[in-house]
PDB file with SEQRES, HELIX, SHEET and CRYST1 records, atoms N, CA, C and O in Angstrom:
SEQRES   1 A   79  UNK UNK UNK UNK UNK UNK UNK UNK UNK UNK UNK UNK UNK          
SEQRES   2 A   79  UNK UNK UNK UNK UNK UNK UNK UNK UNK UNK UNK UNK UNK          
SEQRES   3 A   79  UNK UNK UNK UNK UNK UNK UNK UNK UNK UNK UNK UNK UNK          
SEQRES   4 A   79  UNK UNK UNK UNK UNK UNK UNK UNK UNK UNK UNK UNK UNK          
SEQRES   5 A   79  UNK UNK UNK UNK UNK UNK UNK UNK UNK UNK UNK UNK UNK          
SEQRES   6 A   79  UNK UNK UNK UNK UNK UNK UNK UNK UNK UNK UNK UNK UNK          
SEQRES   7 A   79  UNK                                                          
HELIX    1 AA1 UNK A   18  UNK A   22  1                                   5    
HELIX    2 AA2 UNK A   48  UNK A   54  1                                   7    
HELIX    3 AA3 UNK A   59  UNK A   69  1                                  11    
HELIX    4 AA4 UNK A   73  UNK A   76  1                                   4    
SHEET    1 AA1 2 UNK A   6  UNK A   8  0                                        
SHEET    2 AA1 2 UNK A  11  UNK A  13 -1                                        
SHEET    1 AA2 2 UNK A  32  UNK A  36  0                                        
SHEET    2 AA2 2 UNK A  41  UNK A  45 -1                                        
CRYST1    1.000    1.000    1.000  90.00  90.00  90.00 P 1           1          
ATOM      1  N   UNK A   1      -2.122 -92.225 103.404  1.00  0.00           N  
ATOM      2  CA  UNK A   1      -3.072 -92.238 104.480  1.00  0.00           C  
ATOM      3  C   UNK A   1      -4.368 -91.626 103.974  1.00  0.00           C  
ATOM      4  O   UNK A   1      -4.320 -90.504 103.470  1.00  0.00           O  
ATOM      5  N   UNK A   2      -5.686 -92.366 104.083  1.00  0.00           N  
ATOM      6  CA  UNK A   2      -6.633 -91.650 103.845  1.00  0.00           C  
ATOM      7  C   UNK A   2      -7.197 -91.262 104.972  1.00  0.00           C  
ATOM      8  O   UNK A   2      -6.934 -91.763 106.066  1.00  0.00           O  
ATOM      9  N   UNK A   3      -8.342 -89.969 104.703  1.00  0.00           N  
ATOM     10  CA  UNK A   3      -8.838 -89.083 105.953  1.00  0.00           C  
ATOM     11  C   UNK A   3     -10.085 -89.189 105.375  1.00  0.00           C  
ATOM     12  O   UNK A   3     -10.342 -89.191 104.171  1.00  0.00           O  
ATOM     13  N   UNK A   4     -11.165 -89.312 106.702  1.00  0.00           N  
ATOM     14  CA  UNK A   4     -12.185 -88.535 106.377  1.00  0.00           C  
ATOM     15  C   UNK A   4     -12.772 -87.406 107.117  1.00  0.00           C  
ATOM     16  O   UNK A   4     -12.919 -87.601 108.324  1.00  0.00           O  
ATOM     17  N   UNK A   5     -13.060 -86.510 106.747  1.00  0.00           N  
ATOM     18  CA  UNK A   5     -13.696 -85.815 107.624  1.00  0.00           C  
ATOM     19  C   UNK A   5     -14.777 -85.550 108.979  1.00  0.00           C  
ATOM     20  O   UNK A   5     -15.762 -86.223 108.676  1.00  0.00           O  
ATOM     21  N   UNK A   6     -14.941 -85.158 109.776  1.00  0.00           N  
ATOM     22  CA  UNK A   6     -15.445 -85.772 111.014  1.00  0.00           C  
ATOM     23  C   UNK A   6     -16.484 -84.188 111.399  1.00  0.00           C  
ATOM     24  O   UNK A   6     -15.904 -83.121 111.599  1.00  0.00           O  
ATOM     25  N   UNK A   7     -17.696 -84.276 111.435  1.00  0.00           N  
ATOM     26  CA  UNK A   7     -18.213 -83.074 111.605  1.00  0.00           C  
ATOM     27  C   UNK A   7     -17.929 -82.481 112.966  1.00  0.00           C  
ATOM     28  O   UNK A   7     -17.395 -83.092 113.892  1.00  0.00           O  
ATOM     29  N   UNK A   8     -18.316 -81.303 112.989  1.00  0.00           N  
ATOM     30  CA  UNK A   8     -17.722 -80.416 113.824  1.00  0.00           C  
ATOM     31  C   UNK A   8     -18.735 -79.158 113.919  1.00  0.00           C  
ATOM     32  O   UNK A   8     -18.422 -78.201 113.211  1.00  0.00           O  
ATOM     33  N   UNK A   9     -19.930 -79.030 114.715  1.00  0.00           N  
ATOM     34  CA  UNK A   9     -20.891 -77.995 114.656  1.00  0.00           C  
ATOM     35  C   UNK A   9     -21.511 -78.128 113.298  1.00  0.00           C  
ATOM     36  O   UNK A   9     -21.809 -79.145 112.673  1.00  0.00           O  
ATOM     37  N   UNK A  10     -21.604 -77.186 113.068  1.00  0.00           N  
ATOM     38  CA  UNK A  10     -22.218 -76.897 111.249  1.00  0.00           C  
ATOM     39  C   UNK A  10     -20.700 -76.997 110.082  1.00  0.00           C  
ATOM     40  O   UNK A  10     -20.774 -76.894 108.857  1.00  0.00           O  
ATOM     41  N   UNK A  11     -19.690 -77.173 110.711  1.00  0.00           N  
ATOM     42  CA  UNK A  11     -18.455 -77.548 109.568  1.00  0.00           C  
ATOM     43  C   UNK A  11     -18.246 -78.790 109.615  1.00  0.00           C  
ATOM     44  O   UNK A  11     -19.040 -79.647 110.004  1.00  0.00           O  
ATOM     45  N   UNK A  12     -16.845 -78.986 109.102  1.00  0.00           N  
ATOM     46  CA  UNK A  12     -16.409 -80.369 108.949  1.00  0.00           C  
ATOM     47  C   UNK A  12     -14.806 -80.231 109.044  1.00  0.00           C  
ATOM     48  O   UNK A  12     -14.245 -79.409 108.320  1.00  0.00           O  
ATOM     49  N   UNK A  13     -13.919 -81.195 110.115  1.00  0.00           N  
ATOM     50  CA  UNK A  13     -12.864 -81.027 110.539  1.00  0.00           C  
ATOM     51  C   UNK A  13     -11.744 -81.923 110.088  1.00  0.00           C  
ATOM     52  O   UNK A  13     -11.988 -83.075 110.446  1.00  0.00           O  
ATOM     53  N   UNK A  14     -10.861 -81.847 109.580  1.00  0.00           N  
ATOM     54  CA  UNK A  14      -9.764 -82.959 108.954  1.00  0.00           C  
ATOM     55  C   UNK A  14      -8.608 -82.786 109.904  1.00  0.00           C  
ATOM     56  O   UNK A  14      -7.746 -81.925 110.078  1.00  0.00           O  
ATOM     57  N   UNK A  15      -9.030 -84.320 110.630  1.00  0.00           N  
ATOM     58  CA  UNK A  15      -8.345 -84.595 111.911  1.00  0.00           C  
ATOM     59  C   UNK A  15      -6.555 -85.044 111.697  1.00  0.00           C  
ATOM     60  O   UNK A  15      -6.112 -86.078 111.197  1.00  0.00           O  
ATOM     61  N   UNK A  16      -5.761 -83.827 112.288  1.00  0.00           N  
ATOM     62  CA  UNK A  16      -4.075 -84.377 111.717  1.00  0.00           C  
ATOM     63  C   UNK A  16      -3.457 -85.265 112.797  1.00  0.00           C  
ATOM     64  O   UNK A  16      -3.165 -84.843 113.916  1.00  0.00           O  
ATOM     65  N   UNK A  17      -3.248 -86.732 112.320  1.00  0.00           N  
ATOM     66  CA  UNK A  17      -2.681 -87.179 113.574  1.00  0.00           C  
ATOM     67  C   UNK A  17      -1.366 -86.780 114.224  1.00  0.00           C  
ATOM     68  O   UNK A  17      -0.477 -86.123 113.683  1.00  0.00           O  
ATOM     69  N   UNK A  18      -1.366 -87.224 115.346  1.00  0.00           N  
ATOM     70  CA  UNK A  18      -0.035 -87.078 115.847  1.00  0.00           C  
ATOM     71  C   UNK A  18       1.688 -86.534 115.817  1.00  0.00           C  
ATOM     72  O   UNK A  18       2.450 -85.643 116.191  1.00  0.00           O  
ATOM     73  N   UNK A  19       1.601 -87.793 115.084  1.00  0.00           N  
ATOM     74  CA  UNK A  19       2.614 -87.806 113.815  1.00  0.00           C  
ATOM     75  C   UNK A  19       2.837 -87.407 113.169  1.00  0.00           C  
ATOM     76  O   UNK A  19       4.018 -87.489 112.830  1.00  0.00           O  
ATOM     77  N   UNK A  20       2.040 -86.716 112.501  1.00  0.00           N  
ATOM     78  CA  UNK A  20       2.194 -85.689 111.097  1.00  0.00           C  
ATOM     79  C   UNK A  20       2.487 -84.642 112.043  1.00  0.00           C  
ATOM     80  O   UNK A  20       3.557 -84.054 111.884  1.00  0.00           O  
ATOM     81  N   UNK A  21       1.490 -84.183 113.317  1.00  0.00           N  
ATOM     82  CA  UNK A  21       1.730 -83.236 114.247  1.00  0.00           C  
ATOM     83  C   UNK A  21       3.270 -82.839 114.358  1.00  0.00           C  
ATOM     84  O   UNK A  21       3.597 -81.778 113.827  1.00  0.00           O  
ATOM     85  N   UNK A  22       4.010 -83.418 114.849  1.00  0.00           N  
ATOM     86  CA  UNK A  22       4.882 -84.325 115.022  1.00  0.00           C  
ATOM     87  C   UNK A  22       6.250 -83.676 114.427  1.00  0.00           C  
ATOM     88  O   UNK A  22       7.088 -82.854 114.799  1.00  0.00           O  
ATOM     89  N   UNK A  23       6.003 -84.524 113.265  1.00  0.00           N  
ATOM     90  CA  UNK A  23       7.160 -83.957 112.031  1.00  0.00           C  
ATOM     91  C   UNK A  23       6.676 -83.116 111.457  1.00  0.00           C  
ATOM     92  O   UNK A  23       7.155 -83.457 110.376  1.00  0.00           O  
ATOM     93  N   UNK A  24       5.855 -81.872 111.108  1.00  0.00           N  
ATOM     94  CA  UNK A  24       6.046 -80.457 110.850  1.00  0.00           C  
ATOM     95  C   UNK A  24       6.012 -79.804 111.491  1.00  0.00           C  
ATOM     96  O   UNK A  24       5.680 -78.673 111.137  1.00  0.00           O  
ATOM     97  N   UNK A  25       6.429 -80.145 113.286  1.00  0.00           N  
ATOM     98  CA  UNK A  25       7.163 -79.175 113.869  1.00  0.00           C  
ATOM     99  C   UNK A  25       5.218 -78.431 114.312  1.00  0.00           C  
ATOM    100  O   UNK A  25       4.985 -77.231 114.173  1.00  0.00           O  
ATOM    101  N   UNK A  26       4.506 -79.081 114.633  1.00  0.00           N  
ATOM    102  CA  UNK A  26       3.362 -77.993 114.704  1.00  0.00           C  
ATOM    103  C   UNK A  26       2.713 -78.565 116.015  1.00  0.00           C  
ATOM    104  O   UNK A  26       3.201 -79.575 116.523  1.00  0.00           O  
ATOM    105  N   UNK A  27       1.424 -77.830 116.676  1.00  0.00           N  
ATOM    106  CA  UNK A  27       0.872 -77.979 117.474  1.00  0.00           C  
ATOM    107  C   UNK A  27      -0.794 -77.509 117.410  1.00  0.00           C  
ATOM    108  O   UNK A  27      -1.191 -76.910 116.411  1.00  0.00           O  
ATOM    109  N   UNK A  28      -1.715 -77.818 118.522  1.00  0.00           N  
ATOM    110  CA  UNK A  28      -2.946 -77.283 118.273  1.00  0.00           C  
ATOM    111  C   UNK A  28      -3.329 -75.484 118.528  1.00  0.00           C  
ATOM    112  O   UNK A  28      -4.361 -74.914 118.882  1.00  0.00           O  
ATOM    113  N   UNK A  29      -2.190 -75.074 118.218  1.00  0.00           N  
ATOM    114  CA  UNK A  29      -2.380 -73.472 119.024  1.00  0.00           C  
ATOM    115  C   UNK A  29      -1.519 -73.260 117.803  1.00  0.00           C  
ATOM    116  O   UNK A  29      -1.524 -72.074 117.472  1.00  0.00           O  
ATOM    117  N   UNK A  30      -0.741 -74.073 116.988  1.00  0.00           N  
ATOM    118  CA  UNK A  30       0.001 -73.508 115.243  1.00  0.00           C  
ATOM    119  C   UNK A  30      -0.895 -72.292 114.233  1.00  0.00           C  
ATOM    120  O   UNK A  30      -2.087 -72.027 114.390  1.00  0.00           O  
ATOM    121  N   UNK A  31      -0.332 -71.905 113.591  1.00  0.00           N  
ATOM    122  CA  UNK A  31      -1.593 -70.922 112.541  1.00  0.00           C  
ATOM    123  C   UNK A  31      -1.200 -71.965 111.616  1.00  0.00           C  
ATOM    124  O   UNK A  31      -0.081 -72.475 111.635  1.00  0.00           O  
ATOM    125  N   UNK A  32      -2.254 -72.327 110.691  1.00  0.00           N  
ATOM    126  CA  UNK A  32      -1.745 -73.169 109.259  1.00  0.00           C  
ATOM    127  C   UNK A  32      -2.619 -72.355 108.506  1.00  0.00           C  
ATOM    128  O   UNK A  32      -3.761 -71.927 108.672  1.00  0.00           O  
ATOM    129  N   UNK A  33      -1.442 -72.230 107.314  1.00  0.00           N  
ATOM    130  CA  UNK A  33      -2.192 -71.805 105.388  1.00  0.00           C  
ATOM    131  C   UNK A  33      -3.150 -72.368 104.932  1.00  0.00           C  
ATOM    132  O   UNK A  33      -2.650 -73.447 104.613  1.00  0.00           O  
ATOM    133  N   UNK A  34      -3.965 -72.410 104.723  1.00  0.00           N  
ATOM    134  CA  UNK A  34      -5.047 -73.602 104.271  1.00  0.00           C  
ATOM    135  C   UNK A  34      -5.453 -72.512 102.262  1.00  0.00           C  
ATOM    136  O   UNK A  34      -6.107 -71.565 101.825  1.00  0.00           O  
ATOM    137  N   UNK A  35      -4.650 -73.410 101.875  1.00  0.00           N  
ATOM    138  CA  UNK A  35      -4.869 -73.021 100.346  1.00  0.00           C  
ATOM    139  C   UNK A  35      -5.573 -74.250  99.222  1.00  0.00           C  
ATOM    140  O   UNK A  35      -5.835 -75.382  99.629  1.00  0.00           O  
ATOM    141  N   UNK A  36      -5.806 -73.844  97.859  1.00  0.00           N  
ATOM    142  CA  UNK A  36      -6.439 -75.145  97.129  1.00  0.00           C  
ATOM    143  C   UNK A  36      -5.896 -74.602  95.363  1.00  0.00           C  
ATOM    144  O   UNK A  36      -5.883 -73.425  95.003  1.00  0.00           O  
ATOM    145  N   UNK A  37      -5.683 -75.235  94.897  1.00  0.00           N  
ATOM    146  CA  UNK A  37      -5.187 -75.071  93.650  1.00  0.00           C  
ATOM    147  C   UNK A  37      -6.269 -75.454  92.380  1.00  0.00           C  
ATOM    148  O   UNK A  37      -5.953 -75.416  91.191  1.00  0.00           O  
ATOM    149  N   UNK A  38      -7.769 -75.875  92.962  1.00  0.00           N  
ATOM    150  CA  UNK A  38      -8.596 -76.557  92.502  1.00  0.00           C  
ATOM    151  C   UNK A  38      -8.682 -77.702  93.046  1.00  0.00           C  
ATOM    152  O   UNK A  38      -9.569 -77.934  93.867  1.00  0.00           O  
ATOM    153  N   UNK A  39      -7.858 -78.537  92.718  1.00  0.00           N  
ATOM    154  CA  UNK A  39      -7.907 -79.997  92.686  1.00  0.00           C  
ATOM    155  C   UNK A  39      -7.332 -80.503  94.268  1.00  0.00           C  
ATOM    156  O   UNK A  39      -7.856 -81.552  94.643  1.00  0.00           O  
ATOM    157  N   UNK A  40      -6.536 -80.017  95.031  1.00  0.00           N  
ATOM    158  CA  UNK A  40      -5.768 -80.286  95.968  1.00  0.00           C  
ATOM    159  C   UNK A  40      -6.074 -79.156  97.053  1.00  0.00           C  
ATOM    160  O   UNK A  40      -6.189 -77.960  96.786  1.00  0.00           O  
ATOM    161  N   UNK A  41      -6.191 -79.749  98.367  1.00  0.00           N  
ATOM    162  CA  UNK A  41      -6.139 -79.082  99.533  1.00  0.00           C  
ATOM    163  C   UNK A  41      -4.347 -78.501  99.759  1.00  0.00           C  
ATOM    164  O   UNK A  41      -3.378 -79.038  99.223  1.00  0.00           O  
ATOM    165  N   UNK A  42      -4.324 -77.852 100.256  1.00  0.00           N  
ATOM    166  CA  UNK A  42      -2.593 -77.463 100.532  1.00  0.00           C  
ATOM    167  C   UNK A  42      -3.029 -76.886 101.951  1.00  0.00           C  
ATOM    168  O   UNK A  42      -4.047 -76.201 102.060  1.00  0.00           O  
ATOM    169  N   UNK A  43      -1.989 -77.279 103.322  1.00  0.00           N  
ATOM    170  CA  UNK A  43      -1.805 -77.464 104.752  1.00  0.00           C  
ATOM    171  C   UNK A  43      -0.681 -76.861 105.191  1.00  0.00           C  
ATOM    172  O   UNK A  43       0.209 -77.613 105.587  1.00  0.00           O  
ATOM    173  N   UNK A  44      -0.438 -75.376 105.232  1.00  0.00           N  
ATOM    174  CA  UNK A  44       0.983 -75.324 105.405  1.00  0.00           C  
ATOM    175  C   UNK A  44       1.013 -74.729 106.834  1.00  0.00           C  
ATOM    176  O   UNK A  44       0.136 -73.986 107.275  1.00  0.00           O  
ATOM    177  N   UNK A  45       2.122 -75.134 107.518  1.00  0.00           N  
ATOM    178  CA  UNK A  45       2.519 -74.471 108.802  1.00  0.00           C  
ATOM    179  C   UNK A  45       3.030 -72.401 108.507  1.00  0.00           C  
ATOM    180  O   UNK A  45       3.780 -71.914 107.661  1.00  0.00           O  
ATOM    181  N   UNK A  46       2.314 -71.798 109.489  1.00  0.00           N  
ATOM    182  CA  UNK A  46       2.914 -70.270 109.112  1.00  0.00           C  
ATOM    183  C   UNK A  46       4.231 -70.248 109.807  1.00  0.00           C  
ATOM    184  O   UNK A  46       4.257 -70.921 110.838  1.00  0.00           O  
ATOM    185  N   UNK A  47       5.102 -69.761 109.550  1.00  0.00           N  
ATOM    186  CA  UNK A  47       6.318 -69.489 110.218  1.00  0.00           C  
ATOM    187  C   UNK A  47       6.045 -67.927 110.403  1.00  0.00           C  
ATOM    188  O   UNK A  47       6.063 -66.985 109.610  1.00  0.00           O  
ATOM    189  N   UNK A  48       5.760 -68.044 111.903  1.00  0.00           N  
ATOM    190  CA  UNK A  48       5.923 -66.799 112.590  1.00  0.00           C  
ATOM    191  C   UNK A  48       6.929 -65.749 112.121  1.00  0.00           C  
ATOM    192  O   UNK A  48       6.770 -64.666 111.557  1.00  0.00           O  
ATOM    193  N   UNK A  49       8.108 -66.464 112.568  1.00  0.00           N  
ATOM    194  CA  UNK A  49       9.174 -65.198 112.179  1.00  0.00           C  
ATOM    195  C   UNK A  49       9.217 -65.020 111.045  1.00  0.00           C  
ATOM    196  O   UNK A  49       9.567 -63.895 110.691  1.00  0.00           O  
ATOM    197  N   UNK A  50       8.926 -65.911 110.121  1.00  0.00           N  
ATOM    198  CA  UNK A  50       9.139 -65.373 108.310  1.00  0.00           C  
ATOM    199  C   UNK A  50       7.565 -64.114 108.160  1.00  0.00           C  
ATOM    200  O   UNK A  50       7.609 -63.212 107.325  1.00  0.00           O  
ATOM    201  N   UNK A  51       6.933 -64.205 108.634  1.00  0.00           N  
ATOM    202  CA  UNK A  51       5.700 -63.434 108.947  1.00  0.00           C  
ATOM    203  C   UNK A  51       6.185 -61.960 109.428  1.00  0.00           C  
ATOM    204  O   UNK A  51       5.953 -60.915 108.820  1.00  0.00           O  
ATOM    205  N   UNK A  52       6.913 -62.092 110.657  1.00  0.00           N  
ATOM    206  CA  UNK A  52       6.976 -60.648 111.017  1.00  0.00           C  
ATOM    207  C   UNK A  52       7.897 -60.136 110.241  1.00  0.00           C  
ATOM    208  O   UNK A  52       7.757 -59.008 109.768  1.00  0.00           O  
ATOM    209  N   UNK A  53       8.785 -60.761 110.042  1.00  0.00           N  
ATOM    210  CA  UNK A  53       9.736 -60.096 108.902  1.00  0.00           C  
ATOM    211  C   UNK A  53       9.123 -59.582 107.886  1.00  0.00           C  
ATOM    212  O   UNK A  53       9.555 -58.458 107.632  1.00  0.00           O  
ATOM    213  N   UNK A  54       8.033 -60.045 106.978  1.00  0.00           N  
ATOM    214  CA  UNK A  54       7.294 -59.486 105.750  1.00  0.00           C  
ATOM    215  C   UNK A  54       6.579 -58.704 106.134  1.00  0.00           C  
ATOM    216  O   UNK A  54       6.116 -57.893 105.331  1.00  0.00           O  
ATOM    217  N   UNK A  55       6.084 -58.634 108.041  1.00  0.00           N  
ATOM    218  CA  UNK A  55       5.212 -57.284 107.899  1.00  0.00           C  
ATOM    219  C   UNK A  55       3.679 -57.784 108.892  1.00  0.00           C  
ATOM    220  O   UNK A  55       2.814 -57.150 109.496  1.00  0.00           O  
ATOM    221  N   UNK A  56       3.919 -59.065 108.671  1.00  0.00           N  
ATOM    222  CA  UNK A  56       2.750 -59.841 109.117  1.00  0.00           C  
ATOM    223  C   UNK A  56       2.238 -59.644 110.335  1.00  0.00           C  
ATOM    224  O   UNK A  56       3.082 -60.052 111.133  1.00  0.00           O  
ATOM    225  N   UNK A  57       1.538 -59.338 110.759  1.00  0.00           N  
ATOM    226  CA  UNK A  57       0.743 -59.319 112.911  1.00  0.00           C  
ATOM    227  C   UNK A  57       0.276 -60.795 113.084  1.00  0.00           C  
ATOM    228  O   UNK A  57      -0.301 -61.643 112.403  1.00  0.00           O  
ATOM    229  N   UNK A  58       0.695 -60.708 114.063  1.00  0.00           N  
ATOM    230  CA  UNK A  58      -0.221 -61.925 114.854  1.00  0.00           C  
ATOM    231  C   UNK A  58      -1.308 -61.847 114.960  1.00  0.00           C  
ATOM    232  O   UNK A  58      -1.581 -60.674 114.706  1.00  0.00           O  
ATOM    233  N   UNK A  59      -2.632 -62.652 115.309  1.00  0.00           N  
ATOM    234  CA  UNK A  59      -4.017 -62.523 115.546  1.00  0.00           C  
ATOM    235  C   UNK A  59      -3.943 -61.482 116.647  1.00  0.00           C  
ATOM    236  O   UNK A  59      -4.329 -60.401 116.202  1.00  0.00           O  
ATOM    237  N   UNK A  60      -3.560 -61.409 118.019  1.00  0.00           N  
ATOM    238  CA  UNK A  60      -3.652 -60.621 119.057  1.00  0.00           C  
ATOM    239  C   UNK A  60      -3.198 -59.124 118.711  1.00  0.00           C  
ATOM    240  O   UNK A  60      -3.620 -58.215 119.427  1.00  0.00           O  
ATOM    241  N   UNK A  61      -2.300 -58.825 117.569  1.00  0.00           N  
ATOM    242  CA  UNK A  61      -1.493 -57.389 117.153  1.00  0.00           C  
ATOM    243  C   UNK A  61      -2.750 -56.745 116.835  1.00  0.00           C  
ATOM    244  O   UNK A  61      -3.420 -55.834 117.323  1.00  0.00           O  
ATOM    245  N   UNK A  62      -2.866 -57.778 115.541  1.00  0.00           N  
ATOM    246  CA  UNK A  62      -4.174 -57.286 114.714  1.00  0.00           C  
ATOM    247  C   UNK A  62      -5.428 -56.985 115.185  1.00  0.00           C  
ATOM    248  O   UNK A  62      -6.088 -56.152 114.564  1.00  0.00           O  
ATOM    249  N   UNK A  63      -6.042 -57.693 116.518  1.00  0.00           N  
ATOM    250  CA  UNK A  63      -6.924 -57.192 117.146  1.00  0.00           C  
ATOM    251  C   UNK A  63      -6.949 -55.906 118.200  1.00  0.00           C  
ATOM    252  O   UNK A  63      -7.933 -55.308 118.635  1.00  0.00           O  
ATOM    253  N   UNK A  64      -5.598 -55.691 118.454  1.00  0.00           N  
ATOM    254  CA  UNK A  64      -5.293 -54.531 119.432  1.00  0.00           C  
ATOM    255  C   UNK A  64      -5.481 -53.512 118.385  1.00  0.00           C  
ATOM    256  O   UNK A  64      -6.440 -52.808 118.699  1.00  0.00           O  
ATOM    257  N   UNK A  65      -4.849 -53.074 117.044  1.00  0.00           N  
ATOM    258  CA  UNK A  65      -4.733 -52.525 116.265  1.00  0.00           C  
ATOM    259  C   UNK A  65      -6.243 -52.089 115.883  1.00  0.00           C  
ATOM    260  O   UNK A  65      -6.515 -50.898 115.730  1.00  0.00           O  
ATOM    261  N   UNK A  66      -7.241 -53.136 115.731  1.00  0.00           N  
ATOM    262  CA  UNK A  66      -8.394 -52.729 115.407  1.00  0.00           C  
ATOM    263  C   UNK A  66      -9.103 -51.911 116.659  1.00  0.00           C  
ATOM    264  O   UNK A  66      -9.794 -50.929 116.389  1.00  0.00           O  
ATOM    265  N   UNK A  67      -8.944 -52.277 117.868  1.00  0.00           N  
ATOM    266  CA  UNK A  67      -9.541 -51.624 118.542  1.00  0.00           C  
ATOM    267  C   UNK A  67      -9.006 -50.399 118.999  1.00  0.00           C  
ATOM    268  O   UNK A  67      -9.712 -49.515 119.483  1.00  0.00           O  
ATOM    269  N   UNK A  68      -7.920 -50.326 118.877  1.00  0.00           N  
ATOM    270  CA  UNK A  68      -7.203 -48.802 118.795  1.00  0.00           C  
ATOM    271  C   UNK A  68      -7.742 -47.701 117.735  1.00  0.00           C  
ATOM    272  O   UNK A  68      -7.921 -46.555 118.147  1.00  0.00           O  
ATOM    273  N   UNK A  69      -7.900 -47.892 116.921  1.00  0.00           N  
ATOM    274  CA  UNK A  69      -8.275 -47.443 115.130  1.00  0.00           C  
ATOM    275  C   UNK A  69     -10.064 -47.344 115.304  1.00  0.00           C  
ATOM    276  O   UNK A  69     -10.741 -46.338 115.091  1.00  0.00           O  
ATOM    277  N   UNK A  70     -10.451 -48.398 115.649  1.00  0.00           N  
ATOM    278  CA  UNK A  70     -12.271 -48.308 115.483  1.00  0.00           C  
ATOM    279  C   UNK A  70     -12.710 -48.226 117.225  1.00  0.00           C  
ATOM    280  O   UNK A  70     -13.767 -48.816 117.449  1.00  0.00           O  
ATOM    281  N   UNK A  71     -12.078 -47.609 118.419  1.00  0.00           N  
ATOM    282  CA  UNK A  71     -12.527 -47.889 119.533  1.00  0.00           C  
ATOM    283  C   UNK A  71     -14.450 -47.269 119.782  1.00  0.00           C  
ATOM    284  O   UNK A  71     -15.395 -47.771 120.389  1.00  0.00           O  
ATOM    285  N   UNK A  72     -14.298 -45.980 118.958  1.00  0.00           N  
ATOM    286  CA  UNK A  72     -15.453 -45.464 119.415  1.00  0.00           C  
ATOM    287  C   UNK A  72     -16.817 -46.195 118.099  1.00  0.00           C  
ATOM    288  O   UNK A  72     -18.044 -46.090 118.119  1.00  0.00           O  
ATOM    289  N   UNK A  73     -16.077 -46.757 117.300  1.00  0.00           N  
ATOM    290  CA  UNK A  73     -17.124 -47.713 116.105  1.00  0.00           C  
ATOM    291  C   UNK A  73     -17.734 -48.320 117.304  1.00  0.00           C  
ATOM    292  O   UNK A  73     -18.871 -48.138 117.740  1.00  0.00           O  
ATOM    293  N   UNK A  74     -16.392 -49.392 117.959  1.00  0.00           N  
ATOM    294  CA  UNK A  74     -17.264 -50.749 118.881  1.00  0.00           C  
ATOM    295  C   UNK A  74     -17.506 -50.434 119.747  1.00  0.00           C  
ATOM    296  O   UNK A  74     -17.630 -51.374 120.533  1.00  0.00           O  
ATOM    297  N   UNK A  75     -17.759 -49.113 120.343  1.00  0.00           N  
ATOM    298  CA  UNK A  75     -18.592 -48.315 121.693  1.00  0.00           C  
ATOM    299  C   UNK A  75     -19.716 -48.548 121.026  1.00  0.00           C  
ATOM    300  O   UNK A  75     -20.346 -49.601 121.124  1.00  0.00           O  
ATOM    301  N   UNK A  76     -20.052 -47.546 120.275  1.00  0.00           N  
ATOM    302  CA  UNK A  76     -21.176 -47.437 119.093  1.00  0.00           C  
ATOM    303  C   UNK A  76     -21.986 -48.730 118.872  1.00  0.00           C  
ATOM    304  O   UNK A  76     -23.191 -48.779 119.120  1.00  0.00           O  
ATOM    305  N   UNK A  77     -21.422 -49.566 118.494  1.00  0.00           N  
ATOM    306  CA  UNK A  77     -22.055 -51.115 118.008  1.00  0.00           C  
ATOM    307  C   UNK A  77     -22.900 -51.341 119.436  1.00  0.00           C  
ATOM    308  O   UNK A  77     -24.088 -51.588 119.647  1.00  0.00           O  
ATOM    309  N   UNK A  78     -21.861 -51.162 120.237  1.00  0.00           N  
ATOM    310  CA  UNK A  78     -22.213 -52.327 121.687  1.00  0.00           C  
ATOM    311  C   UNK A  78     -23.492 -51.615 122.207  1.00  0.00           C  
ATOM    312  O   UNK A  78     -24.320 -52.301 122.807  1.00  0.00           O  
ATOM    313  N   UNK A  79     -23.719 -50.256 122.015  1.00  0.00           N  
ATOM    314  CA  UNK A  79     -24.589 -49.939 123.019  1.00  0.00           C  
ATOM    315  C   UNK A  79     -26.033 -50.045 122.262  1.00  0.00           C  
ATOM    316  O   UNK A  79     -27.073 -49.817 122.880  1.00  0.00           O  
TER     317      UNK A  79                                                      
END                                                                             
């Protein structure tokens, strides 16, 4: 299957159909790996639970965490 890219604001978006959706088990709310070896894009689905097991936070952990840790930084910033 070839893709092309489809702009998107000031980026550029590589649209996954359906199907591919599909069979790796993923959705538009998924986290994916986005790695490159040079030559090759690499697309991987994160597996949550293999994540927390190694230690990993979710986006929402990790943001509670920051604002717990820096609360009076982003007082500071905001005002």
């Amino acid at each position: 299957m070839i893709k092309k890219l489809t702009k998107h604001g000031n980026s550029y978006a590589l649209v996954i159909d359906r199907g591919i959706m599909d069979l790796l088990n993923i959705s538009e709310k998924s986290a994916l790996y986005v790695t490159t070896d040079g030559q090759k894009l690499v697309v991987t689905p994160v597996d949550a639970e293999k994540e927390k097991e190694k230690g990993g936070k979710s986006f929402e952990e990790a943001v509670r965490l920051s604002l717990k840790r820096y609360r009076s930084a982003y007082k500071k910033l905001a005002n």
